[in-house]
KELOFI-66757 format. One record per residue (C-alpha): residue in three letters; x, y, z. Coordinates in steps of 0.05 Angstrom, whole numbers, padded with zeros to 5 digits, always signed. Each point is the difference from the previous one (the first is absolute). Layout:
REM KELOFI-66757
AlaXYZ/...
REM end
This chain:
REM KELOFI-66757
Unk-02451+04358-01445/Unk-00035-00059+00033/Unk+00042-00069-00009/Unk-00029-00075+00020/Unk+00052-00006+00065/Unk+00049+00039+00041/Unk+00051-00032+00039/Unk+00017+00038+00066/Unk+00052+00009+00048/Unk+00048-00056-00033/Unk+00075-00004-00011/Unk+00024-00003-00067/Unk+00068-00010-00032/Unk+00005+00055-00048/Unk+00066+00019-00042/Unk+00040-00040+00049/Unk-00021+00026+00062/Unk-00055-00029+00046/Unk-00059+00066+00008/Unk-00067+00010+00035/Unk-00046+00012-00057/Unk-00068-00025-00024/Unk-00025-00037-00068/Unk-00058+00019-00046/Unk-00034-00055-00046/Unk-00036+00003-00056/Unk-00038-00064-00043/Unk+00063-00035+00034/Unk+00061+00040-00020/Unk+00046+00046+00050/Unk-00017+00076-00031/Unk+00026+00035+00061/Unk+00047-00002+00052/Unk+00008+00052+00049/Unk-00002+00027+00076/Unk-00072-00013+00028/Unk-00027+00062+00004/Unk+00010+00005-00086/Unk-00028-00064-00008/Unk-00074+00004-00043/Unk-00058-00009+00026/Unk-00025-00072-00001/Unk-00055-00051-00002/Unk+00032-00043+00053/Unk+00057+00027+00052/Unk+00047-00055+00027/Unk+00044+00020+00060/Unk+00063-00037-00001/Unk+00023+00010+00075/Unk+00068+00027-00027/Unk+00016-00071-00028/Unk+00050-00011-00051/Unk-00036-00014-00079/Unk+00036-00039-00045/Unk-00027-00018-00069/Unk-00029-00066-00006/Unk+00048-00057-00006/Unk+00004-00045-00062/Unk+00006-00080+00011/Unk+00018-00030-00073/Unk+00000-00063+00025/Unk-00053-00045+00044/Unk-00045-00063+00006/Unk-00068+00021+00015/Unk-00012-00071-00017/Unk-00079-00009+00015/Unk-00044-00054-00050/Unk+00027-00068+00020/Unk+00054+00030+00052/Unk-00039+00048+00027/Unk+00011-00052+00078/Unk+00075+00041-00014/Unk-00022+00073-00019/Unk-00055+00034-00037/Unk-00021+00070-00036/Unk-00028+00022+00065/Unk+00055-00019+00045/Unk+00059+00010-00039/Unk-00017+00078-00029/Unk-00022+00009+00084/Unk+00079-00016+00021/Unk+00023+00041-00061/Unk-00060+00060+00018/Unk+00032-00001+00077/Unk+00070+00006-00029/Unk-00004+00060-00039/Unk-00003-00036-00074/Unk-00052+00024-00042/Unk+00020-00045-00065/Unk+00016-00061-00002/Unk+00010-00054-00052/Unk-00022-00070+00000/Unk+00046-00063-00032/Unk-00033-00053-00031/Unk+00019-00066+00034/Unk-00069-00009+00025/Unk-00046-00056+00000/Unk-00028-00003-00054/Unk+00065+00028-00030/Unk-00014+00074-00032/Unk+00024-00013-00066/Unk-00059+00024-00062/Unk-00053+00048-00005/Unk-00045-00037+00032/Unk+00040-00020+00072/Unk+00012+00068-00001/Unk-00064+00034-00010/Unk-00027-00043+00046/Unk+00051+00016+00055/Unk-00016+00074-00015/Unk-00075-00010+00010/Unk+00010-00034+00062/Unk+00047+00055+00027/Unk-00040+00056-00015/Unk-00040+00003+00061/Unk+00056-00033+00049/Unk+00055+00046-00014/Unk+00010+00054+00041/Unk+00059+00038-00042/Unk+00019+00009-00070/Unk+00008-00067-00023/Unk+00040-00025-00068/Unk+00008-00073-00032/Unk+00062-00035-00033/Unk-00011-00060-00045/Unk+00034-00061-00010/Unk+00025-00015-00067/Unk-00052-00034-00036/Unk+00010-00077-00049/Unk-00027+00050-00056/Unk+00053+00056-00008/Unk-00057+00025-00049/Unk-00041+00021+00064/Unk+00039+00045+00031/Unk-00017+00061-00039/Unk-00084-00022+00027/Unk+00026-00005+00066/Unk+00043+00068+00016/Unk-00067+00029-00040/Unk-00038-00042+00060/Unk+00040+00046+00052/Unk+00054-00037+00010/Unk+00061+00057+00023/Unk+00056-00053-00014/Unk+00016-00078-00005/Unk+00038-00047+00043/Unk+00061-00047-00016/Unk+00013-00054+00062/Unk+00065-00035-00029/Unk+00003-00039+00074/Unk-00062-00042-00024/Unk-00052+00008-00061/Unk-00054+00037+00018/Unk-00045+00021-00058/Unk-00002-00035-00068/Unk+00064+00025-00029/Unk+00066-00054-00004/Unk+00054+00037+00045/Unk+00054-00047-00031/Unk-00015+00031-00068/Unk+00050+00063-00010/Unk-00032+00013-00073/Unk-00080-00012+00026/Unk+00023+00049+00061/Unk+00028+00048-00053/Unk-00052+00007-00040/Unk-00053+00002+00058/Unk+00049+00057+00031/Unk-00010+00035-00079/Unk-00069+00002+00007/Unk-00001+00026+00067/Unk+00046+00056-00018/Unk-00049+00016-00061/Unk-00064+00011+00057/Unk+00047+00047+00038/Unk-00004-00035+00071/Unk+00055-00033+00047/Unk+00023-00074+00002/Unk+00006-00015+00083/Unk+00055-00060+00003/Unk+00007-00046+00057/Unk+00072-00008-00008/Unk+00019-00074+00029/Unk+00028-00063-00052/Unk-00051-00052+00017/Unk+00052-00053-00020/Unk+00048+00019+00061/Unk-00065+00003+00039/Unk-00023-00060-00014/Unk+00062-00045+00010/Unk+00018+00036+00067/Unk-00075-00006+00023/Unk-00001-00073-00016/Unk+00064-00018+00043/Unk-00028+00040+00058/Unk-00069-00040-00003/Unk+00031-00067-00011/Unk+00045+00027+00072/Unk-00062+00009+00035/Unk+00015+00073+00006/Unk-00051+00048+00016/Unk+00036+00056+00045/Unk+00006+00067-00015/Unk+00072-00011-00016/Unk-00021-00050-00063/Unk-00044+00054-00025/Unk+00054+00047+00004/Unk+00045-00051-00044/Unk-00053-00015-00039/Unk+00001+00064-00037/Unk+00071+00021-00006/Unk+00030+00065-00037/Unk+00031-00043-00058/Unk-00068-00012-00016/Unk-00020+00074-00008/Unk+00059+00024-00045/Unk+00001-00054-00036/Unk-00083+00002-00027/Unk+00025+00090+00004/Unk+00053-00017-00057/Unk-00040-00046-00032/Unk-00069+00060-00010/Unk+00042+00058-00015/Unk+00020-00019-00070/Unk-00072-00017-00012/Unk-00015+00075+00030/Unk+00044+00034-00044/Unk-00012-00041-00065/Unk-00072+00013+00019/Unk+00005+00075+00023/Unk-00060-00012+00052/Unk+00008+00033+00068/Unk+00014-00054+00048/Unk-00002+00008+00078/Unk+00033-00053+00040/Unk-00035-00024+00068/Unk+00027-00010+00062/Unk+00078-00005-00018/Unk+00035-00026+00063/Unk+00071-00006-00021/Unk+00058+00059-00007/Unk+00024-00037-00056/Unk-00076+00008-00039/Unk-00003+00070+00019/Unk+00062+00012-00032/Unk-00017-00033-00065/Unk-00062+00041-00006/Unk+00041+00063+00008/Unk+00044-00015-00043/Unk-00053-00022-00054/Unk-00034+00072+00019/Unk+00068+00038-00022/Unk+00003-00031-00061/Unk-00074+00025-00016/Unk-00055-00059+00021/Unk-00055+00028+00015/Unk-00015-00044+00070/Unk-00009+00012+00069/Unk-00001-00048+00072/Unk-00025-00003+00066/Unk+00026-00024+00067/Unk-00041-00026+00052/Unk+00029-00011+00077/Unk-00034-00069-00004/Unk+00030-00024-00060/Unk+00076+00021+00028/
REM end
């Protein structure tokens, strides 16, 4: 049996415990694990120095940023950090400039990527003004759409319950993930305001700026809207116990979400 690659002399966490064994690759996929000496015979040999392998990580959420913003990040850069890290997929959000938000921004963006990115690279949409388009634009490649309910990003009202019903329907029909970017703009706004008008600019207003009432209340607001709508919905970046806990408890009752926590957003 002759396979593509061999990985040598690693450490690998097998069945719970961490062993000295080797891995055999074929067109991409594992087909063997074992002590080196049963390893196939392969194309290429890589020795691993006895370090420890891990599967490649998965990063669901990142601004690759790039076209107008590319002075912050680009493909190139941004899939480099992520390469260096260990994360092999990652997925780009669509607050870009120009925002990703219709078949065309996105195919675009795709183009453009394809021969910057250095790891498996997927694409979440905005909600489009056309709820009509977003069948053409998961068949574009979009994996999933974004909801910011801090500010409107996109062409879809996020005051309008019913509109963001019926756009959360049609997602749920395509079979793909609404991403929410759980924070009441309204509480946002007014506390933003006061702290500009103060002449605030600290690290401390920021902090205030975004406070957890502002979280649970835009979480209680979605999750009727996820369960009238039955589309998965994963919720970025919670920071607050008390939005953790409402997800939870919206999981036990049988809502199909999920959430993330980032250490910068604590």
């Amino acid at each position: 049996m002759l396979v593509d690659t061999v990985l040598m002399n690693a450490k690998i966490l097998f069945r719970g415990k961490v062993i000295s064994a080797g891995i055999a690759i074929e067109n991409g996929k594992i087909v063997k694990v074992a002590k080196d000496s049963n390893l196939p015979s392969a194309s290429t040999k890589i020795n691993l120095n006895g370090h420890i392998t891990l599967p490649g990580l998965i990063d669901p959420h990142v601004h690759l940023r790039d076209q107008q913003l590319a002075y912050k990040e680009d493909f190139y850069t941004g899939t480099s950090a992520a390469a260096v890290g260990g994360v092999t997929f990652v997925m780009d959000m669509p607050n870009n400039k120009p925002v990703t938000k219709d078949s065309v921004s996105l195919k675009k963006r795709m183009k453009l990527a394809e021969k910057k990115v250095l790891v498996n690279t997927a694409f979440y949409s905005a909600f489009p003004e056309n709820l009509n388009e977003i069948e053409k634009i998961v068949k574009a490649g979009a994996i999933g759409f974004k909801l910011y309910l801090s500010n409107k990003i996109g062409g879809i009202d996020i005051e309008d319950d019913q509109l963001l019903l019926e756009a959360f329907q049609k997602v749920a029909k395509m079979g793909v993930p609404v991403a929410v970017h759980a924070e009441d703009h309204k509480i946002l706004t007014k506390i933003q305001n006061k702290i500009k008008n103060s002449g605030r600019n600290e690290i401390s207003a920021f902090l205030r700026a975004h406070p957890p009432e502002a979280e649970i209340k835009s979480i209680q607001r979605i999750l009727p809207i996820i369960k009238n709508s039955g589309v998965h919905a994963h919720f970025c970046h919670i920071s607050s116990a008390k939005g953790l806990k409402a997800i939870i408890n919206a999981k036990k009752i049988g809502l199909s979400i999920t959430c993330e926590v980032t250490p910068h957003n604590l």
